[in-house]
C-alpha positions as CSV (number, residue, x, y, z in Angstrom):
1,X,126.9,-159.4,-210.8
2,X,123.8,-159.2,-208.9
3,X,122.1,-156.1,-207.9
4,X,120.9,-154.8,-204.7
5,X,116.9,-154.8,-204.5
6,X,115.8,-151.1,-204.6
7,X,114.5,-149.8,-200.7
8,X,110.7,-149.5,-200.9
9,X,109.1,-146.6,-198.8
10,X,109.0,-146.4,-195.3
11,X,106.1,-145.7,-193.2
12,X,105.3,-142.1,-193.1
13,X,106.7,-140.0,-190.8
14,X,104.5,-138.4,-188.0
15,X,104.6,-134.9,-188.3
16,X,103.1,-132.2,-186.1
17,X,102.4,-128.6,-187.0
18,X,104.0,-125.7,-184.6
19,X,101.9,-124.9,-182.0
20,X,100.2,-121.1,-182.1
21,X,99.0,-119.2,-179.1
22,X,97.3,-116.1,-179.4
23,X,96.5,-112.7,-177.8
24,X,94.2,-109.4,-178.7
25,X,95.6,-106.6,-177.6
26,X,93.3,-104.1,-176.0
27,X,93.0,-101.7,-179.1
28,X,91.2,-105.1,-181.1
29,X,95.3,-106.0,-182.5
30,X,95.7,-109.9,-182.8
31,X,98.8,-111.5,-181.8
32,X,99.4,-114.8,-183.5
33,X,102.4,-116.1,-182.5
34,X,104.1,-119.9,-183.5
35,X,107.3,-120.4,-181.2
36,X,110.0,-122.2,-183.2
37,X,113.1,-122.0,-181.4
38,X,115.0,-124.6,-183.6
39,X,114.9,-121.7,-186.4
40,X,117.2,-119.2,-185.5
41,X,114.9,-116.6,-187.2
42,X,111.9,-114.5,-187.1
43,X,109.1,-113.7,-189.4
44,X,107.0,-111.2,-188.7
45,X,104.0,-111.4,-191.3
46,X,100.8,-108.5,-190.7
47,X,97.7,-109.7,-192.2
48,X,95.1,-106.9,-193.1
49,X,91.4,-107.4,-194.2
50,X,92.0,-105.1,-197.5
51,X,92.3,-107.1,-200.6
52,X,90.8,-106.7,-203.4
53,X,87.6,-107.5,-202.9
54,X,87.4,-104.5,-200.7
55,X,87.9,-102.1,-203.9
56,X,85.4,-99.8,-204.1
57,X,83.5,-99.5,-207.3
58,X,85.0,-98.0,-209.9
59,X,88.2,-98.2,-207.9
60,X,89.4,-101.3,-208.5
61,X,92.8,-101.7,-208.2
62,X,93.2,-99.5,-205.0
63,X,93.9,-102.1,-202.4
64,X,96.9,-103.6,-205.1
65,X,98.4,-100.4,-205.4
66,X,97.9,-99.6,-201.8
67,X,99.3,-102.6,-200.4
68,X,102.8,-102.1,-203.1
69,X,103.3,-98.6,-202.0
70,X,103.1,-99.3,-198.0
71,X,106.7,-99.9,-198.4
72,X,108.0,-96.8,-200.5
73,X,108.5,-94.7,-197.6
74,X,106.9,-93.9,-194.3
75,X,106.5,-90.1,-192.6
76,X,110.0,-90.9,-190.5
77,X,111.4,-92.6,-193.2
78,X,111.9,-92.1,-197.4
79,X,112.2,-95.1,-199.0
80,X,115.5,-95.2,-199.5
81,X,116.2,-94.9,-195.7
82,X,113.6,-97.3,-194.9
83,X,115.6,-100.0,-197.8
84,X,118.9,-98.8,-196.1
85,X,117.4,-99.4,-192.7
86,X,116.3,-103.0,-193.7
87,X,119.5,-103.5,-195.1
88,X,121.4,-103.0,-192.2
89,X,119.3,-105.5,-190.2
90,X,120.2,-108.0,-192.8
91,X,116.3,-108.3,-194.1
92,X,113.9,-106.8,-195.9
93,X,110.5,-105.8,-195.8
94,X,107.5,-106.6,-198.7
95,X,104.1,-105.6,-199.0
96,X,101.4,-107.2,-201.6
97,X,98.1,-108.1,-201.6
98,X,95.5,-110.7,-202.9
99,X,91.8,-110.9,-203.5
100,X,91.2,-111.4,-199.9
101,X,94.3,-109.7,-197.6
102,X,97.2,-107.3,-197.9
103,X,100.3,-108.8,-196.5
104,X,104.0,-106.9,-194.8
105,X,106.3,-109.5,-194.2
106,X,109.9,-109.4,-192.9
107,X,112.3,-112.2,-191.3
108,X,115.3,-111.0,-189.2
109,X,117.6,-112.7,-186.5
110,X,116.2,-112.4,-183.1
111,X,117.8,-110.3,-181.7
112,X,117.1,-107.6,-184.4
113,X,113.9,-107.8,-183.8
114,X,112.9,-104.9,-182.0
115,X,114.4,-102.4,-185.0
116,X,112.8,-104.2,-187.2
117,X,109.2,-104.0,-185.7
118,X,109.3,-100.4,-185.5
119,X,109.9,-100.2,-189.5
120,X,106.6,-102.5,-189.7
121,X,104.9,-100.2,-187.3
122,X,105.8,-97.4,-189.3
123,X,104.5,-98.7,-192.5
124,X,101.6,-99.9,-191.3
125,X,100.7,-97.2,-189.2
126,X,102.3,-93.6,-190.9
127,X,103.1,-94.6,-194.9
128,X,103.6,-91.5,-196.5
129,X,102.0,-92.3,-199.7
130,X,104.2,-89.8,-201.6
131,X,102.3,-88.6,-205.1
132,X,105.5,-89.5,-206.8
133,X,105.9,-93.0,-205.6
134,X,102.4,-94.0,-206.1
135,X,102.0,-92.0,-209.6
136,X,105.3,-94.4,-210.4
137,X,103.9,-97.3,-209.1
138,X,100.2,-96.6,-211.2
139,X,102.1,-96.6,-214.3
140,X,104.0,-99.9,-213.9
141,X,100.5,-101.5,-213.2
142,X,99.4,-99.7,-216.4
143,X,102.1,-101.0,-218.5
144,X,101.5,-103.9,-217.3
145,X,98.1,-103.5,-218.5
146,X,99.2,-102.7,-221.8
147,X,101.6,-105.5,-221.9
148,X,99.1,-108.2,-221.0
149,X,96.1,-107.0,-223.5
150,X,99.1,-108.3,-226.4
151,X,100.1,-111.4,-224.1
152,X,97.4,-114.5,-224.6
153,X,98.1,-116.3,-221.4
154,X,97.1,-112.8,-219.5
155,X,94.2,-112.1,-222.0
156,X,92.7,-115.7,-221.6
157,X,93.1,-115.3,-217.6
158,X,91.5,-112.0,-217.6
159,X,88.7,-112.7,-219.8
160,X,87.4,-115.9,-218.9
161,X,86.7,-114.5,-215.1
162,X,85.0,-111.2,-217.0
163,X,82.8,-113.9,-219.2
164,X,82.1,-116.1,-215.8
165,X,81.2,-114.0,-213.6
166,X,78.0,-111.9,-213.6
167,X,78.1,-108.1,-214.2
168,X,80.0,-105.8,-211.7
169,X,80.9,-108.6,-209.9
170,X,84.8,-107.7,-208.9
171,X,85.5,-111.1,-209.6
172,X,84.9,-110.4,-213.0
173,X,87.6,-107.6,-213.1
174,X,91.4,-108.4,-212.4
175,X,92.6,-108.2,-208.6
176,X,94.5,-105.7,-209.4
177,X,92.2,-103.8,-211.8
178,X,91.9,-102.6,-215.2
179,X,93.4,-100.0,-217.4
180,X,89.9,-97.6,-217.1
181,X,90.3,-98.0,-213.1
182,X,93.7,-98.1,-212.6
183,X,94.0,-94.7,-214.7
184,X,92.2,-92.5,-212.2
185,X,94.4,-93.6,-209.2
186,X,96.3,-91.2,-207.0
187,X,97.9,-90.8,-203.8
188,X,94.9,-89.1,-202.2
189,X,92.8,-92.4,-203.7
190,X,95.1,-94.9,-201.3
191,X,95.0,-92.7,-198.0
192,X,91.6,-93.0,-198.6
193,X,91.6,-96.8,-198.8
194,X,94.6,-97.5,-196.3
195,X,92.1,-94.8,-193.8
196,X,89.1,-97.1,-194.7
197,X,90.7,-100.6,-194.5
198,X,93.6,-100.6,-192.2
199,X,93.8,-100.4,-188.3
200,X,94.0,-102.5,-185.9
201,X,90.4,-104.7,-186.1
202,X,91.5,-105.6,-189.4
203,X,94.9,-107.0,-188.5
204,X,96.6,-109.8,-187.6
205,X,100.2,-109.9,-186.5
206,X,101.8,-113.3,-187.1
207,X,104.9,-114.2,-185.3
208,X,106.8,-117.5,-186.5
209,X,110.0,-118.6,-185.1
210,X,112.5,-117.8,-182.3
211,X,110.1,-116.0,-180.2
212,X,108.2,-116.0,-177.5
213,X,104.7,-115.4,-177.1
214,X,105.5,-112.7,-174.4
215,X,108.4,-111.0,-175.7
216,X,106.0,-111.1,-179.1
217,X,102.9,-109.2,-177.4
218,X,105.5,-106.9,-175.9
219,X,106.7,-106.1,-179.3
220,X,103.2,-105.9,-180.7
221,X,102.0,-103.0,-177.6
222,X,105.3,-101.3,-178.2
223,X,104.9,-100.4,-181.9
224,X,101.1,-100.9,-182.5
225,X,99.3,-100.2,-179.4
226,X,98.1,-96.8,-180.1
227,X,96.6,-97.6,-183.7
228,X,93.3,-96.8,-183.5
229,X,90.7,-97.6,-186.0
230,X,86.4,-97.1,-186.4
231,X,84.1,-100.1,-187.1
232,X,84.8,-101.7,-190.8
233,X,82.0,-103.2,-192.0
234,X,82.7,-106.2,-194.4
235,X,82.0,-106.2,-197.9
236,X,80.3,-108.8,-200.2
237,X,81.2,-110.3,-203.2
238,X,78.4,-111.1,-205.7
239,X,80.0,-114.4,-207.3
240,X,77.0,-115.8,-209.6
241,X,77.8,-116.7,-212.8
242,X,77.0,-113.9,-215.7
243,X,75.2,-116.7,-218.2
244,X,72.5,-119.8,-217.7
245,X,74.3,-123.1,-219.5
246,X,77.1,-123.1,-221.7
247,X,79.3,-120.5,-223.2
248,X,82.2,-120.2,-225.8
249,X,84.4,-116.9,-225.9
250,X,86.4,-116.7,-228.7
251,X,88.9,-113.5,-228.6
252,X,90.9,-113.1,-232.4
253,X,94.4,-112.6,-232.2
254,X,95.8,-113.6,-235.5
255,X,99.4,-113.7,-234.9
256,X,99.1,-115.9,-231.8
257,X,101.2,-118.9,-232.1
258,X,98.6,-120.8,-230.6
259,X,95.3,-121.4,-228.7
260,X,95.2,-120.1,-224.8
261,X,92.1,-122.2,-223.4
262,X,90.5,-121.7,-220.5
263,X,87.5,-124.0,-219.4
264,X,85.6,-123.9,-216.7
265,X,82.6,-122.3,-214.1
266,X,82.1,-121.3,-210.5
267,X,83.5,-123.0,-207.8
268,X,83.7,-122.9,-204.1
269,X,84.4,-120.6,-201.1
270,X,87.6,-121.7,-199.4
271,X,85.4,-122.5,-195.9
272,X,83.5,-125.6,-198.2
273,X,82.6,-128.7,-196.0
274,X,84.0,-130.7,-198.8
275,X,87.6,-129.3,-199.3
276,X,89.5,-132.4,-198.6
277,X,87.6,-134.1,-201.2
278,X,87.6,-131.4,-203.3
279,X,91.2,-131.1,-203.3
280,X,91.8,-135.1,-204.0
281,X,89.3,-134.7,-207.0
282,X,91.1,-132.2,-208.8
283,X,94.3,-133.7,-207.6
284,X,93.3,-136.5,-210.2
285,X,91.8,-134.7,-212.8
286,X,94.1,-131.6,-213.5
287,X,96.1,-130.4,-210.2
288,X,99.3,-133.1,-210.7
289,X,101.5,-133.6,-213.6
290,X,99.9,-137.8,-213.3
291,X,96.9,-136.2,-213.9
292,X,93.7,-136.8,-215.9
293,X,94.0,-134.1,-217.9
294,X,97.5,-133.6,-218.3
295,X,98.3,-137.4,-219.4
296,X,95.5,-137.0,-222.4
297,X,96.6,-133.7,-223.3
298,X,100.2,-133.8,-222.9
299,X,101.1,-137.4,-223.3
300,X,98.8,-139.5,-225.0
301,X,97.6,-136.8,-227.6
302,X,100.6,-134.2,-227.9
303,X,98.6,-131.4,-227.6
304,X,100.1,-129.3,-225.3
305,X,103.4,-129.1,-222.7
306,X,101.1,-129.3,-219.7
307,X,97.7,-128.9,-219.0
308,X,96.0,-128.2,-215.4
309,X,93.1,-127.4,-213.3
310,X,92.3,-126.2,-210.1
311,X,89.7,-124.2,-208.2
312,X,91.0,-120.8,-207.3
313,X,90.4,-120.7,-203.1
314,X,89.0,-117.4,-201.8
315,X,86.1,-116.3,-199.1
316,X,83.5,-116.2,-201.9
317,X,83.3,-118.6,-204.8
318,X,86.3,-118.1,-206.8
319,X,86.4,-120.3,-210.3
320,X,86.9,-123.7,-210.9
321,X,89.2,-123.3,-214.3
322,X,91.3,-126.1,-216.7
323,X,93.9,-123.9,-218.3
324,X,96.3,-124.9,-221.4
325,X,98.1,-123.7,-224.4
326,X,97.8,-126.2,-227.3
327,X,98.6,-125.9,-231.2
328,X,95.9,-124.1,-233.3
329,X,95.3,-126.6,-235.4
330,X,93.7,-129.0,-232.6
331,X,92.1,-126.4,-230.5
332,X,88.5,-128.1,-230.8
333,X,90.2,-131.6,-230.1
334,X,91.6,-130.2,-226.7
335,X,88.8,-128.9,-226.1
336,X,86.8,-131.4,-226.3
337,X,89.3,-134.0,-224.2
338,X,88.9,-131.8,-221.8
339,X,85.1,-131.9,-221.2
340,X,85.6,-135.7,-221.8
341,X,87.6,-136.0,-219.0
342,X,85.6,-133.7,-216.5
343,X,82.5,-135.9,-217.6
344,X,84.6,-138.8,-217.1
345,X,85.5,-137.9,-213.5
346,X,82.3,-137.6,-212.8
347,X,81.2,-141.0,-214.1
348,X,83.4,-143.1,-213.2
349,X,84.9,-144.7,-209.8
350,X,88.8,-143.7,-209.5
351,X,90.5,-147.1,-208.8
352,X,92.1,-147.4,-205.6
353,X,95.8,-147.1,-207.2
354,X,94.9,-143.8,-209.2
355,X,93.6,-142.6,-205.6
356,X,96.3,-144.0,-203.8
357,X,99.2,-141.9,-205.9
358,X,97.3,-138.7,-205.3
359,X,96.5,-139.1,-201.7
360,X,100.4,-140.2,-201.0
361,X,101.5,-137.0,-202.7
362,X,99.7,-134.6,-201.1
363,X,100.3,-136.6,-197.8
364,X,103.7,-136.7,-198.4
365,X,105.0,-133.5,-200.0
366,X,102.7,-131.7,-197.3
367,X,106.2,-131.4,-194.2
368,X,108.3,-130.3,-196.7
369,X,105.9,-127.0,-197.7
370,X,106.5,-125.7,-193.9
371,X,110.4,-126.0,-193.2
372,X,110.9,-122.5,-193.1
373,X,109.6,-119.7,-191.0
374,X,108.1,-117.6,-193.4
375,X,106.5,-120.7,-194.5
376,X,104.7,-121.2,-191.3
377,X,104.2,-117.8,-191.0
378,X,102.1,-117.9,-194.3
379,X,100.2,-120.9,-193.4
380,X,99.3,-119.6,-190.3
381,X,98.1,-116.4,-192.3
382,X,95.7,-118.7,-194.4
383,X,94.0,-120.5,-191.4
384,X,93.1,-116.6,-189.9
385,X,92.3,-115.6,-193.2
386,X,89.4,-118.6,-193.4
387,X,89.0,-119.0,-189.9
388,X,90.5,-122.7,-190.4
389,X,90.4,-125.2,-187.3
390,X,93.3,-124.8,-184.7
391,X,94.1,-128.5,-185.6
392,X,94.0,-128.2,-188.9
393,X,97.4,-128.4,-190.2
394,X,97.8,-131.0,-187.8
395,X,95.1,-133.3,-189.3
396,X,95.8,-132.2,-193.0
397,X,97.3,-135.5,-194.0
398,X,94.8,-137.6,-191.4
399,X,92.1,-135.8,-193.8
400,X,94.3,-136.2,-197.1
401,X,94.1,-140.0,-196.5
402,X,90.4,-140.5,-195.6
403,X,89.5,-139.2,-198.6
404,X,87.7,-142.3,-200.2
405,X,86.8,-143.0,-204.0
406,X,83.3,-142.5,-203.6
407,X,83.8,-139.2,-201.9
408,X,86.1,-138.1,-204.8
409,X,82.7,-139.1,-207.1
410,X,80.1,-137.4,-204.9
411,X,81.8,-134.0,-205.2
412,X,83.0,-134.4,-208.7
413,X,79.1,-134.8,-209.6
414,X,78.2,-132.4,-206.6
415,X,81.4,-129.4,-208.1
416,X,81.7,-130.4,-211.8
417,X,79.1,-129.4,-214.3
418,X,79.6,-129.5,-217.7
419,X,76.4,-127.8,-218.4
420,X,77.5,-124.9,-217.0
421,X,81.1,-124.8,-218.6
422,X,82.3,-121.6,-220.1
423,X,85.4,-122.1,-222.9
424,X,87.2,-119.1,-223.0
425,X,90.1,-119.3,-226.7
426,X,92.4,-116.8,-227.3
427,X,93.8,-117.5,-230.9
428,X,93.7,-117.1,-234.3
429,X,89.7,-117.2,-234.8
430,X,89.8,-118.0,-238.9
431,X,92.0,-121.2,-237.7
432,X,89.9,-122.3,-234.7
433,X,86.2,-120.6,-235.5
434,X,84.6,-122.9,-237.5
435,X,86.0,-126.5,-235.3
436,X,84.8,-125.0,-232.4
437,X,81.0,-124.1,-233.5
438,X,81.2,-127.5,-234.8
439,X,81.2,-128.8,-231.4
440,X,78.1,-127.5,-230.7
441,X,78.9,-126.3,-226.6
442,X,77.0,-123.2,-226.9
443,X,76.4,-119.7,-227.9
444,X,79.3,-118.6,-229.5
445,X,80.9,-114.9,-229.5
446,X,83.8,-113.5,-231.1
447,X,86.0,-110.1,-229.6
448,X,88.5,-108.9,-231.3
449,X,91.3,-107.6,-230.1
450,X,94.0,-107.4,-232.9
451,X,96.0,-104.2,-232.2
């Protein structure tokens, strides 16, 4: 019986991003709006310029905690009117943040809309901030706190950006602060911020979906037209590494089953000339499961279940970082794969079928991210966040595929540098101490934190 030869791939698909139009609204209010009628829905996303890097000194956490309790409650409704409310609109509405924006989303059915815009105007405009909810929402963040100084994934993410990054840098504290910040939080501590951060010169409304561009200014006048705000003045972020040359940061936990590693240095702002190439390179050395990293680690060596690297995109220069869990017992043998293949990468020409598989998979999976209007609504909240092209979603994969081996070279030579590397190992320090020093890749210190 013969067999039917298996179909090879077609030719790649043309596809085109949603097309945005945009208005400001007279208060300084910017009106993004993505008209998808094919999606019988709406998202309504409201970007604000108060992430974490806005935390004050000493305050860090604020922007976290303020962006979580948006939702609680407003001064019209509790929070368990403003959950009912939601409800019967068949939605809901979330608030969060990151290290460069806060974020209230909600998707509802078109013609719910207009209900639903007046809960986001309420919580953007008039949250309550009630003691209560905020006091409840503080000690969750300090549990987790608590939780994550006994957890080593946590610990090694933590304390490799403390070790990188140079003193009183908030990089070098976690987004959304630590236990000796977080502790002196209160309600009157998050009007302050939300006073400070929020208004309408910090905000972007984000329509994606079944909507129009008129009906969604309309919307935008109705419920936000009379926020007023005062000139916000936008902060820096000192993102310079905290040691000259190499580094190794061992933190004891003896009853870890194993070695957290962390390995890396500074990288990049997001707004980079070379993030197309950039992204290919660390597409092939740690970013896909066919990677560099992950095929010596993982499947050539047995070291670990999965290994990875990536450089963490934000407005300043977040951290390149390789992160793994591997047995104890071959700690310094990871280890040292792992600056063998970043020096590798930087040596050697990537063949043209290594760089073929990466670029076809980001080329390819890259439709299939946006299918949804939330996800549109998010990617159009990344190009305002970095001031990205208008045409860049519609070039991505153009970009993707021009990427060519010498470029992925230039800026692994130009991005990598293993002088620079700090190894950050959260494990049982009698086990991996002495392998380790025996690599010789720098001044060595120990923390422990056995509790």
């Amino acid at each position: 019986m013969t067999t039917a030869p298996r179909p090879g791939a077609g030719a790649p698909r043309h596809y085109e991003f949603p097309h945005t139009e945009r208005v400001t609204l007279d208060n300084g209010l910017r009106v993004v709006v993505a008209n998808i009628p094919r999606l019988p829905l709406v998202t309504v996303l409201a970007l604000v310029d108060a992430g974490s890097s806005n935390d004050p000194s000493g305050r860090e956490g604020v922007a976290s905690l303020t962006a979580r309790a948006l939702t609680e409650g407003t001064t019209r409704l509790d929070g368990a009117s403003l959950a009912l409310e939601m409800e019967r609109l068949g939605s809901g509405i979330d608030s969060g943040s990151d290290w460069d924006e806060a974020m209230v989303h909600l998707t509802v059915m078109p013609t719910r809309l207009e209900r639903a815009m007046t809960v986001m105007g309420d919580v953007l405009m008039t949250p309550s901030f009630a003691p209560r909810d905020v006091e409840r929402l503080r000690a969750e963040r300090l549990a987790d706190l608590l939780q994550q100084q006994v957890e080593p994934r946590s610990l090694a993410h933590d304390k490799f950006s403390e070790v990188l990054f140079v003193a009183g840098s908030r990089y070098g504290v976690p987004s959304s602060g630590r236990t000796a910040t977080v502790a002196h939080l209160d309600a009157e501590a998050v009007r302050a911020f939300h006073a400070a951060r929020y208004g309408p010169h910090t905000t972007t409304l984000i329509f994606s979906g079944d909507v129009t561009l008129e009906r969604a200014v309309a919307l935008a006048h109705a419920t936000l037209g009379a926020w007023t705000q005062t000139t916000v003045s936008p902060v820096a972020i000192d993102d310079q590494p905290r040691h000259e040359g190499r580094r190794v940061h061992l933190v004891h936990k003896s009853d870890a089953p194993q070695t957290e590693l962390r390995v890396g240095h500074g990288g990049v702002p997001r707004r980079h000339l070379d993030y197309f190439p950039i992204t290919v390179m660390n597409a092939l050395l740690g970013g896909l499961f066919s990677s560099r990293i992950n095929l010596n680690l993982r499947e050539k060596n047995g070291y670990t279940y999965g290994a990875r690297s990536g450089f963490d995109w934000r407005r300043g220069a977040g951290p390149f970082v390789v992160s793994t869990a591997v047995k104890t017992e071959v700690t310094d043998a990871a280890t040292r794969e792992i600056l063998h293949e970043i020096a590798r990468m930087r040596e050697e020409t990537v063949s043209a079928d290594e760089l073929s598989l990466a670029t076809a998979f980001l080329d390819g999976v890259f439709p299939i991210r946006y299918e949804t209007t939330q996800a549109v609504a998010h990617a159009m909240a990344t190009a305002e966040t970095y001031g990205l092209d208008t045409d860049y979603y519609s070039r991505y994969r153009e970009r993707v595929r021009s990427v060519t081996a010498d470029d992925v070279r230039r800026v692994a030579r130009e991005q990598l540098h293993p002088e620079q590397l700090v190894i950050v190992a959260v494990g049982d320090a009698s086990v991996i101490r002495g392998p380790l020093e025996a690599l010789q890749l720098g001044a060595l210190h120990i923390e422990d934190t056995t509790v």
